[in-house]
PDB file of N, CA, C and O in Angstrom:
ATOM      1  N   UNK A   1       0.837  -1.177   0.000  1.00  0.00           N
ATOM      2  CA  UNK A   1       0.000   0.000   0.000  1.00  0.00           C
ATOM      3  C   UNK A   1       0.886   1.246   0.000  1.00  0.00           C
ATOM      4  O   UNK A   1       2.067   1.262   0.349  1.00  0.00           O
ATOM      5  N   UNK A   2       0.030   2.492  -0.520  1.00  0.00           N
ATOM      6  CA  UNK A   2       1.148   3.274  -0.747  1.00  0.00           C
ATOM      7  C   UNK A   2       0.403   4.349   0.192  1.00  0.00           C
ATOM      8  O   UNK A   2      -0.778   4.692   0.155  1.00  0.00           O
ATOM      9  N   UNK A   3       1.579   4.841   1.162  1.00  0.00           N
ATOM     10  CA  UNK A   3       1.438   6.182   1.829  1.00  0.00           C
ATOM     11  C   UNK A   3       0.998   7.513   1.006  1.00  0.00           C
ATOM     12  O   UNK A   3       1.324   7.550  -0.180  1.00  0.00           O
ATOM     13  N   UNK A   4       0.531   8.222   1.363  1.00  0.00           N
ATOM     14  CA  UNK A   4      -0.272   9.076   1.364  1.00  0.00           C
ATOM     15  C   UNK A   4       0.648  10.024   2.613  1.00  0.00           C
ATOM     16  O   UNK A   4       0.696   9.770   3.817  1.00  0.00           O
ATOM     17  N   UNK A   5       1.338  11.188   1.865  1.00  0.00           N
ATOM     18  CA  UNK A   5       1.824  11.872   3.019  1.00  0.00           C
ATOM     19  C   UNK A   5       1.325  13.585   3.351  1.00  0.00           C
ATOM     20  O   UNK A   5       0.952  14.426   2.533  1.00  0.00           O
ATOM     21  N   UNK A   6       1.430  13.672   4.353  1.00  0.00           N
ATOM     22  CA  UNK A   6       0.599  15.021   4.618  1.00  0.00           C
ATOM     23  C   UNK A   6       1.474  16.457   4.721  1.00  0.00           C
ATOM     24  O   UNK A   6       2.664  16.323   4.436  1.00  0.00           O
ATOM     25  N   UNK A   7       1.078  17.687   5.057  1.00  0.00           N
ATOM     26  CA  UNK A   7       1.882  18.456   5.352  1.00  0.00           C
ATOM     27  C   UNK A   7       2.384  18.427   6.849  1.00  0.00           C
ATOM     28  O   UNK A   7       3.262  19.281   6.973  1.00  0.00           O
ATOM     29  N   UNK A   8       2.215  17.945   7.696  1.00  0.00           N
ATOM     30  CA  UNK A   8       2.062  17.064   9.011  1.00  0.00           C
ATOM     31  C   UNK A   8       3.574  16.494   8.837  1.00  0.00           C
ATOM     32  O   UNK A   8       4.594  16.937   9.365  1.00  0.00           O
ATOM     33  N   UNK A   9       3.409  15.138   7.751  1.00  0.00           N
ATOM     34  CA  UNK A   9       4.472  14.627   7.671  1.00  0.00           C
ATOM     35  C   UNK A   9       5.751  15.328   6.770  1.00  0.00           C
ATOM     36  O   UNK A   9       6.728  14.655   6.440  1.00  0.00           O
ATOM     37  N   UNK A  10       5.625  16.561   6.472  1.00  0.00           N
ATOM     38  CA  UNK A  10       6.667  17.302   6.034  1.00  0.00           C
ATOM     39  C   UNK A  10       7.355  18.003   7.474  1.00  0.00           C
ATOM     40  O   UNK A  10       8.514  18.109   7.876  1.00  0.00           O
ATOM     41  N   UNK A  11       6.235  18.349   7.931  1.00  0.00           N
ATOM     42  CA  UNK A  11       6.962  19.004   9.450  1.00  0.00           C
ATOM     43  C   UNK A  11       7.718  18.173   9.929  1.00  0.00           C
ATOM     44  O   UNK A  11       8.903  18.467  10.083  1.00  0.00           O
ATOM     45  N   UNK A  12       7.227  16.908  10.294  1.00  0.00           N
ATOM     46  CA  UNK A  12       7.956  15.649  10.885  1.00  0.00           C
ATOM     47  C   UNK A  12       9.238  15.536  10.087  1.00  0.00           C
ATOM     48  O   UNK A  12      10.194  15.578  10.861  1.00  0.00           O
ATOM     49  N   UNK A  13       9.527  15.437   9.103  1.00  0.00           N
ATOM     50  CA  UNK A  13      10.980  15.279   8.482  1.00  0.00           C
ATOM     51  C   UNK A  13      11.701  16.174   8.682  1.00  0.00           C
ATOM     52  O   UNK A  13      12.750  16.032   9.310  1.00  0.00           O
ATOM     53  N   UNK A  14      11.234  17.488   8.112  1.00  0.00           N
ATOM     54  CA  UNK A  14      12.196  18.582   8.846  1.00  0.00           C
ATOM     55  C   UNK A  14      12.542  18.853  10.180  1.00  0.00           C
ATOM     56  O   UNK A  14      13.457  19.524  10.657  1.00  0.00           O
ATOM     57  N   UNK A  15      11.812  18.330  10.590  1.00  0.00           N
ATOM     58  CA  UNK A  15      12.523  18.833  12.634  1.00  0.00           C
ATOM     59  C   UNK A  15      12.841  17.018  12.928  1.00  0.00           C
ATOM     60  O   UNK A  15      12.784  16.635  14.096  1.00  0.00           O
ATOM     61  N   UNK A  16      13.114  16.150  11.982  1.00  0.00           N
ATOM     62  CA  UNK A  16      13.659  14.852  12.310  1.00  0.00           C
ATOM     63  C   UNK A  16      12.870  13.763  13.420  1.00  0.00           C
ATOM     64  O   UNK A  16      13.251  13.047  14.346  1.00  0.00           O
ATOM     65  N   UNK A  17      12.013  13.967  12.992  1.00  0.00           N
ATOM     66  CA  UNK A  17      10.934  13.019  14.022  1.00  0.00           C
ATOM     67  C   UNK A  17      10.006  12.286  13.064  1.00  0.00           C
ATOM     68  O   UNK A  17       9.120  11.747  13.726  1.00  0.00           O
ATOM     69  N   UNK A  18       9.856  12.038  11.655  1.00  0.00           N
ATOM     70  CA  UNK A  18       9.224  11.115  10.960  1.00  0.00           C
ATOM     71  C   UNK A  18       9.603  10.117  11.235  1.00  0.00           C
ATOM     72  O   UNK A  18      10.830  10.132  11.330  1.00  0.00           O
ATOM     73  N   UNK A  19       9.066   8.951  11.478  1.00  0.00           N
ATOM     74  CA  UNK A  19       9.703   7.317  12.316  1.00  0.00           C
ATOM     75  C   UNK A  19      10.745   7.163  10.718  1.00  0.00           C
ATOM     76  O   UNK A  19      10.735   7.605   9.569  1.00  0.00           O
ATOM     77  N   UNK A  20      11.606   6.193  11.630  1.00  0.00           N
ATOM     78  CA  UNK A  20      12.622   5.745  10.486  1.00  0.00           C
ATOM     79  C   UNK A  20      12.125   5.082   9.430  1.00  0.00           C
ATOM     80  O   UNK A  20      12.598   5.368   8.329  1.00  0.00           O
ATOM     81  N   UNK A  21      10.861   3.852   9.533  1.00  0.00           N
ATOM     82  CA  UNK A  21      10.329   3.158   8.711  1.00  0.00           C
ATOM     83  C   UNK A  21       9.208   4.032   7.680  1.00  0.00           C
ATOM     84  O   UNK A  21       8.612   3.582   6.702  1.00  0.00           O
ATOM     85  N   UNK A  22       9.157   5.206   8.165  1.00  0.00           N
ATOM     86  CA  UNK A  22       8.557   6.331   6.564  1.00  0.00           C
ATOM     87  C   UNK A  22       9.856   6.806   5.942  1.00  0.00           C
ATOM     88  O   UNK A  22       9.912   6.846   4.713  1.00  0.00           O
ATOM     89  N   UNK A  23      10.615   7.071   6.465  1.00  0.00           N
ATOM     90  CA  UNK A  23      11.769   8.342   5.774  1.00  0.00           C
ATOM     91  C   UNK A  23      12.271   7.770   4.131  1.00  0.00           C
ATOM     92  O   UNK A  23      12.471   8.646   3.289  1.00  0.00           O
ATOM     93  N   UNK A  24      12.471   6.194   3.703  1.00  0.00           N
ATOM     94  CA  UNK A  24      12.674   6.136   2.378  1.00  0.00           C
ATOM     95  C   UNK A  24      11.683   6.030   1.353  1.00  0.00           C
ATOM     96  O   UNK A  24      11.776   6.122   0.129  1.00  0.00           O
ATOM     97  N   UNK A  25      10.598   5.790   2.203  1.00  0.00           N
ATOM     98  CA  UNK A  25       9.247   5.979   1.042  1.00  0.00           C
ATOM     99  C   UNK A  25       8.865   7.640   0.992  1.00  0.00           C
ATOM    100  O   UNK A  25       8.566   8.243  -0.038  1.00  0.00           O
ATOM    101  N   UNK A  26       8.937   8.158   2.191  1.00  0.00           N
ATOM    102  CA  UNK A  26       8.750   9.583   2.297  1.00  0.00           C
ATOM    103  C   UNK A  26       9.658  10.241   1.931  1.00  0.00           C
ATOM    104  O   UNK A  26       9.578  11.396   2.349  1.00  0.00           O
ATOM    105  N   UNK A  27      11.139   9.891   0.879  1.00  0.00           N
ATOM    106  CA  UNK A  27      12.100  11.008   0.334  1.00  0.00           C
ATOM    107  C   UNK A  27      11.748  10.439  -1.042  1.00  0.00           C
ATOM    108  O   UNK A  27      12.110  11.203  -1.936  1.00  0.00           O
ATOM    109  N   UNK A  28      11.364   9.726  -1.323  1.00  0.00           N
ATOM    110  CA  UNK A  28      10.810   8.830  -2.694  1.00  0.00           C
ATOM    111  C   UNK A  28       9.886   9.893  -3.363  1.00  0.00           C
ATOM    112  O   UNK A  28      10.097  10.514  -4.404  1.00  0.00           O
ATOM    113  N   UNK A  29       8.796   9.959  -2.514  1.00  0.00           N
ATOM    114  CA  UNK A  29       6.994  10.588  -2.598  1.00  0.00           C
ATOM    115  C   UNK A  29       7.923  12.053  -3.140  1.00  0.00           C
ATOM    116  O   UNK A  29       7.870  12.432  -4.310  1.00  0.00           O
ATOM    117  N   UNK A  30       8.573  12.611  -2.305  1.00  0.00           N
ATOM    118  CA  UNK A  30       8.879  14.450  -1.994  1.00  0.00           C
ATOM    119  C   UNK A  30       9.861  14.473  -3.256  1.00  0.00           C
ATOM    120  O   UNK A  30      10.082  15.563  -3.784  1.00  0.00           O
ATOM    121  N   UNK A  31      10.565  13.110  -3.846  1.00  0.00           N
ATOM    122  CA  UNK A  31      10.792  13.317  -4.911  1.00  0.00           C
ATOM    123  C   UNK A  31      10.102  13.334  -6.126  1.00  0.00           C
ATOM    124  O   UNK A  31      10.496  13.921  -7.134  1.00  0.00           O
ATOM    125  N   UNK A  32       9.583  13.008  -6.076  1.00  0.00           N
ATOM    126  CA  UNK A  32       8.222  12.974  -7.308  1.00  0.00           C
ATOM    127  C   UNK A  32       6.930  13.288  -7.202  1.00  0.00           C
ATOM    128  O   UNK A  32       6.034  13.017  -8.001  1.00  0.00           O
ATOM    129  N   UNK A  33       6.839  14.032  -5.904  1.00  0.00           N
ATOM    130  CA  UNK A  33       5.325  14.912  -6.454  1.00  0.00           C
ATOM    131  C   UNK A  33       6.216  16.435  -5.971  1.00  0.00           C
ATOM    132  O   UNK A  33       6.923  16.660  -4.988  1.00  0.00           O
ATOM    133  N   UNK A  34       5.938  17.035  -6.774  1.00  0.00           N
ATOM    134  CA  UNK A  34       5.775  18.425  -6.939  1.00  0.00           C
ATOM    135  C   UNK A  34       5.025  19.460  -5.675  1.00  0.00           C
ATOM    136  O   UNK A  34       5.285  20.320  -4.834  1.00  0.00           O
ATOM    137  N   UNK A  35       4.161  18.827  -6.135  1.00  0.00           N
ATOM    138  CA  UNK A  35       3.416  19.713  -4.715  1.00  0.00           C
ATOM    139  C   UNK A  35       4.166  19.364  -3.325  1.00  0.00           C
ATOM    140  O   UNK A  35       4.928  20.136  -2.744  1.00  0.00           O
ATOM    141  N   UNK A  36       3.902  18.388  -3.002  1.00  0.00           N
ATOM    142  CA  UNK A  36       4.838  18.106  -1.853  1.00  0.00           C
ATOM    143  C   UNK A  36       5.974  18.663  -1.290  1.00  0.00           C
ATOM    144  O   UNK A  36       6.173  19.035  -0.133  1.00  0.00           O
ATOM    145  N   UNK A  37       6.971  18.675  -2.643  1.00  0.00           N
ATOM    146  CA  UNK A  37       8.452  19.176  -2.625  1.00  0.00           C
ATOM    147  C   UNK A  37       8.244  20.997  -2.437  1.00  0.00           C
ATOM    148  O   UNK A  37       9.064  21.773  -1.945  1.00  0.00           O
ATOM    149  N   UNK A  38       6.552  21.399  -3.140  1.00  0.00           N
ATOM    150  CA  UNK A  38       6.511  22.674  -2.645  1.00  0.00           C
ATOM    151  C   UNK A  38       6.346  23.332  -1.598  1.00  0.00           C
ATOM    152  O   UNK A  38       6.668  24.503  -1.396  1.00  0.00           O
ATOM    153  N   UNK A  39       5.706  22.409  -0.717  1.00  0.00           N
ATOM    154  CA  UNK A  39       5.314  22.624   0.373  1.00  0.00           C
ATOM    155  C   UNK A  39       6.562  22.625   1.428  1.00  0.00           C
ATOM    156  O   UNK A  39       6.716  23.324   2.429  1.00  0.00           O
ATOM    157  N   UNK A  40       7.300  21.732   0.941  1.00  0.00           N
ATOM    158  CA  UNK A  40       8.793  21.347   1.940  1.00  0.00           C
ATOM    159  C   UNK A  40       9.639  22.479   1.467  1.00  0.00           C
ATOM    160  O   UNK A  40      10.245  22.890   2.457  1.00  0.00           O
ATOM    161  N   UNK A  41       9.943  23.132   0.476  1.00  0.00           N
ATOM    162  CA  UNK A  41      10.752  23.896   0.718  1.00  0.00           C
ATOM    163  C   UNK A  41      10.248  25.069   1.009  1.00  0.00           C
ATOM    164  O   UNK A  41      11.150  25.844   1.325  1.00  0.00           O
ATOM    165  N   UNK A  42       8.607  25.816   1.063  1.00  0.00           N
ATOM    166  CA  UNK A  42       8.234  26.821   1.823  1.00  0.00           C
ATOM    167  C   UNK A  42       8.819  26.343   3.449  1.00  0.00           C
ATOM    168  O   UNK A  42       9.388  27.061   4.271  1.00  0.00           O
ATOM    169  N   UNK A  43       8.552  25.280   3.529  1.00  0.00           N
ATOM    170  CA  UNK A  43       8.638  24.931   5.264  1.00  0.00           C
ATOM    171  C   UNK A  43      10.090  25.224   5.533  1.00  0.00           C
ATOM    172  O   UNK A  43      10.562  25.743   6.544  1.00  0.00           O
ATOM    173  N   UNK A  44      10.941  24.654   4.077  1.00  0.00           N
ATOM    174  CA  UNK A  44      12.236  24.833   5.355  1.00  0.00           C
ATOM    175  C   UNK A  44      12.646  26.971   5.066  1.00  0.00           C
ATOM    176  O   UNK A  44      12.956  27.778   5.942  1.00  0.00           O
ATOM    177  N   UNK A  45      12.497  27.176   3.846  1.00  0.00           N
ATOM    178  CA  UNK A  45      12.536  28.760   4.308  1.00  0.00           C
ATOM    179  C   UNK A  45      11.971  29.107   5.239  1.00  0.00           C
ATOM    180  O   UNK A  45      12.681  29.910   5.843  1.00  0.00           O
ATOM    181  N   UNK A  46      10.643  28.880   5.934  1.00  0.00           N
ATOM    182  CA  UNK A  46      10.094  29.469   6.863  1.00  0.00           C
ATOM    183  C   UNK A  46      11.075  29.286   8.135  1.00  0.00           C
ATOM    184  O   UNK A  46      11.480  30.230   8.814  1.00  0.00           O
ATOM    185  N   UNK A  47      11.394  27.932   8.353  1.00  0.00           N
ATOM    186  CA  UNK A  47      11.985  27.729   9.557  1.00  0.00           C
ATOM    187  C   UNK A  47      13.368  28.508   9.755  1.00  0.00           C
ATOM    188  O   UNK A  47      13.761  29.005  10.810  1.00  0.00           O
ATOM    189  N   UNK A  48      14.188  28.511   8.211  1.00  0.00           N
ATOM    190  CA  UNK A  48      15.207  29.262   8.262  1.00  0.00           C
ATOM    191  C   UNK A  48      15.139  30.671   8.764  1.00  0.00           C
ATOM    192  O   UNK A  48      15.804  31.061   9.724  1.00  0.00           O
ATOM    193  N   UNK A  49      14.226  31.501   8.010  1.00  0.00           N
ATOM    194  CA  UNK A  49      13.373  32.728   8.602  1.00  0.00           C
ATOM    195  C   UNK A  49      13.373  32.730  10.525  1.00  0.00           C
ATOM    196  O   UNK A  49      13.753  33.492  11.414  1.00  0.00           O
ATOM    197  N   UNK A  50      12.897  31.778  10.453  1.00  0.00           N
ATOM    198  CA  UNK A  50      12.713  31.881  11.798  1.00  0.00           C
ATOM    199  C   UNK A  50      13.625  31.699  12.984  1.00  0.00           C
ATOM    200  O   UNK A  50      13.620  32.152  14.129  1.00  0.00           O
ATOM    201  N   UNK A  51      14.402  30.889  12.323  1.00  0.00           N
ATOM    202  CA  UNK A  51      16.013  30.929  13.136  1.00  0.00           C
ATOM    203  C   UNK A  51      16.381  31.731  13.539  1.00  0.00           C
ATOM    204  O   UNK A  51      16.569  31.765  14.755  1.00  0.00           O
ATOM    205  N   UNK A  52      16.750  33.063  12.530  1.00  0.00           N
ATOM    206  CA  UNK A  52      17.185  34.147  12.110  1.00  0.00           C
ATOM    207  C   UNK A  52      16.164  35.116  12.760  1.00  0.00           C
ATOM    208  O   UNK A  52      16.307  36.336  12.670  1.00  0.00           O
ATOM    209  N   UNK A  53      15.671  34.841  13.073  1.00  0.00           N
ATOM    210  CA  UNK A  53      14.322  36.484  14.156  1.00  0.00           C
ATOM    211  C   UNK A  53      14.469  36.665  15.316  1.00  0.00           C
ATOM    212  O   UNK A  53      13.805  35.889  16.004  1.00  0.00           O
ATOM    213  N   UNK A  54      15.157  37.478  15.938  1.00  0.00           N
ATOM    214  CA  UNK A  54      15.370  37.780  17.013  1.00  0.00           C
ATOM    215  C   UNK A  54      14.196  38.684  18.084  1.00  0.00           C
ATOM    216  O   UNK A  54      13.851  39.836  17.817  1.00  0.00           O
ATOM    217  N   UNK A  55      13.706  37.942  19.266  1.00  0.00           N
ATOM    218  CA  UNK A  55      12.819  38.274  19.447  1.00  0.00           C
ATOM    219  C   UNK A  55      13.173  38.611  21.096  1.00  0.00           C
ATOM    220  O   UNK A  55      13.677  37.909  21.973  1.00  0.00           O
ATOM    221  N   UNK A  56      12.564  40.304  21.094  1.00  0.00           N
ATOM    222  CA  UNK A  56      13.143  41.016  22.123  1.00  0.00           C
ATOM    223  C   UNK A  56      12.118  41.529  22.785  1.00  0.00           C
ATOM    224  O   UNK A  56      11.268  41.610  21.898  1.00  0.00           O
ATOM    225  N   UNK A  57      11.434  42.096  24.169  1.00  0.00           N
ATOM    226  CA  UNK A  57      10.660  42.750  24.541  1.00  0.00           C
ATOM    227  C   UNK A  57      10.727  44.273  24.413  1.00  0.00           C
ATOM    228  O   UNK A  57      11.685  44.808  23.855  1.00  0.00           O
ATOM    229  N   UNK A  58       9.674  44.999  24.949  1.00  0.00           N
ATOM    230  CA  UNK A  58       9.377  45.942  23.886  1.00  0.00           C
ATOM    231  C   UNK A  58      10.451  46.731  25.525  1.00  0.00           C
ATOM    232  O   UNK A  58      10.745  46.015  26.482  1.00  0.00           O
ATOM    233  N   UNK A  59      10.828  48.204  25.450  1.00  0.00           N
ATOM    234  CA  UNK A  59      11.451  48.729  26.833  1.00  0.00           C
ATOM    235  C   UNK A  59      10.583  48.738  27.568  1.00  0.00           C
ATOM    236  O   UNK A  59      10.908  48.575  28.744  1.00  0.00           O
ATOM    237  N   UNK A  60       8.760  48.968  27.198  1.00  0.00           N
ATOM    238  CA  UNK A  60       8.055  49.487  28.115  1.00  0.00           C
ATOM    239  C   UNK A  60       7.684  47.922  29.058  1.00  0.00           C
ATOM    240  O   UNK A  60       7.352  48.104  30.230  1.00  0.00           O
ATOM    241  N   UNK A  61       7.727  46.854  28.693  1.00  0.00           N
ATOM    242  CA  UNK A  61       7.633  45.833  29.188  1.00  0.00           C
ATOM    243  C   UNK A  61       8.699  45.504  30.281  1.00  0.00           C
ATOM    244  O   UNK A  61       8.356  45.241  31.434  1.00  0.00           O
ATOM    245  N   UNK A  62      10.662  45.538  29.677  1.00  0.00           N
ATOM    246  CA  UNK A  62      11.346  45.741  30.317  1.00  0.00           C
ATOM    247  C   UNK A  62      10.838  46.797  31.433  1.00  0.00           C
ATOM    248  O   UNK A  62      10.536  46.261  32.499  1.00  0.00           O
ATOM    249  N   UNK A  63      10.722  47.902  31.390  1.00  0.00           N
ATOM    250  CA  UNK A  63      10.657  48.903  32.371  1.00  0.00           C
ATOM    251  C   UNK A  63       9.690  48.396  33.733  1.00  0.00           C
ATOM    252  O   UNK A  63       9.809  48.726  34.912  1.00  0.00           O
ATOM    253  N   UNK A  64       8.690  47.459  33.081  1.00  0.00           N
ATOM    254  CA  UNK A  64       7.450  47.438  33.993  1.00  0.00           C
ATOM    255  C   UNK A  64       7.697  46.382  34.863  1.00  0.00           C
ATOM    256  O   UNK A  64       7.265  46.422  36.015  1.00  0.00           O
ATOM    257  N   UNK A  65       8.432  45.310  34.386  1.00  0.00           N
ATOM    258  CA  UNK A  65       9.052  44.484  35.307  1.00  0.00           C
ATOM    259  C   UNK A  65      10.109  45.039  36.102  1.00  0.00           C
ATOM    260  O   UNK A  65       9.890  44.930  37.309  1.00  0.00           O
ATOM    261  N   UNK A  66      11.031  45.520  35.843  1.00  0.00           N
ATOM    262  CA  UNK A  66      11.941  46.240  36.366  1.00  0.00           C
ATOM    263  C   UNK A  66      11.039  46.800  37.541  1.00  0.00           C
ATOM    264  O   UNK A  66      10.867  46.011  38.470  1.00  0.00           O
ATOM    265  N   UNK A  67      10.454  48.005  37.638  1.00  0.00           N
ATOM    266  CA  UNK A  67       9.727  48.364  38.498  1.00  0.00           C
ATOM    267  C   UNK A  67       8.952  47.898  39.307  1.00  0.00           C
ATOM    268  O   UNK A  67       9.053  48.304  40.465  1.00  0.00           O
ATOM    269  N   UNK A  68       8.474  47.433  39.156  1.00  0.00           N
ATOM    270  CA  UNK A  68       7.528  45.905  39.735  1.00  0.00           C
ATOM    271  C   UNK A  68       7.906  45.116  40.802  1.00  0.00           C
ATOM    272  O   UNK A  68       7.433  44.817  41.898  1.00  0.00           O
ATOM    273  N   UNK A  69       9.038  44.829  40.071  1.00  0.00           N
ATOM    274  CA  UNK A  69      10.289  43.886  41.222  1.00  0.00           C
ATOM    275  C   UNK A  69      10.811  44.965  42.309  1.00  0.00           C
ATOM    276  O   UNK A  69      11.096  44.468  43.398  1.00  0.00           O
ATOM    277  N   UNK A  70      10.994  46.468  42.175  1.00  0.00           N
ATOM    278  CA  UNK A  70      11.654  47.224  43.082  1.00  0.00           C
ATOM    279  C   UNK A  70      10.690  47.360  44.169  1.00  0.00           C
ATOM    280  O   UNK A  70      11.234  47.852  45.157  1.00  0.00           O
ATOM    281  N   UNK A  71       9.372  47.082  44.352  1.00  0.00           N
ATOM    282  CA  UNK A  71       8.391  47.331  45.220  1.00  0.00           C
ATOM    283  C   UNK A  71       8.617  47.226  45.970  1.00  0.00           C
ATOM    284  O   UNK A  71       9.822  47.004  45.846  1.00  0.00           O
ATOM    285  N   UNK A  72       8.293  47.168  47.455  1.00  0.00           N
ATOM    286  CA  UNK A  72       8.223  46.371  48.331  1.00  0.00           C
ATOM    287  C   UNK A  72       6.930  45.142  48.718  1.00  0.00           C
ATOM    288  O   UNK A  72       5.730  45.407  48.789  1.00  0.00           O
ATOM    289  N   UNK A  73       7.365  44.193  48.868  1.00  0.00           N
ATOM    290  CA  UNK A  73       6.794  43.266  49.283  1.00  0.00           C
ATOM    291  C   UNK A  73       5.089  43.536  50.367  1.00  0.00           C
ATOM    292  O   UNK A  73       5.221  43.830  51.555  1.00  0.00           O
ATOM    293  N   UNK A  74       3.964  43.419  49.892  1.00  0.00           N
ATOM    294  CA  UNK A  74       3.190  44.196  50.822  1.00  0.00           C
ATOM    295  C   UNK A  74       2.722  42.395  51.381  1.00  0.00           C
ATOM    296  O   UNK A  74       2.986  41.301  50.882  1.00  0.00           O
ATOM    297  N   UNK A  75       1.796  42.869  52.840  1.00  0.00           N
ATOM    298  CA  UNK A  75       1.532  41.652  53.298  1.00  0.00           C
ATOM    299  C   UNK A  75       0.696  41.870  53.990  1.00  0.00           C
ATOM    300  O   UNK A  75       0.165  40.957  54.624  1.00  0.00           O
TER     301      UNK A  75
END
């Protein structure tokens, strides 16, 4: 029977968690359907993208914790 693979199982290959017993039918499939292979390489730009994003709080957030913490303790 032949697998049927999803965009599910594209995620799974790229972050290396597709079980071992899909990965040569599932590099087979991504070689020969098109769509598939389109979908996998939006995914891995995205992830690359996302590597690359540095994600910082805004100052006013910094500031509010900062302040927050200087309180004193009420009870």
């Amino acid at each position: 029977m032949i697998k049927t693979f999803t965009p599910n199982d594209v995620l799974l290959y790229i972050s290396k968690e597709l079980p071992p017993a899909e990965l040569i039918e599932f590099e087979e499939q991504l070689s020969s359907d098109q769509e598939l292979m389109g979908f996998y390489i939006q995914c891995v730009t995205a992830f690359g993208l996302l590597k690359r994003a540095v994600v910082e709080p805004s100052e006013k957030s910094t500031n509010f914790i900062l302040n927050y913490a200087k309180r004193p303790i009420c009870r």
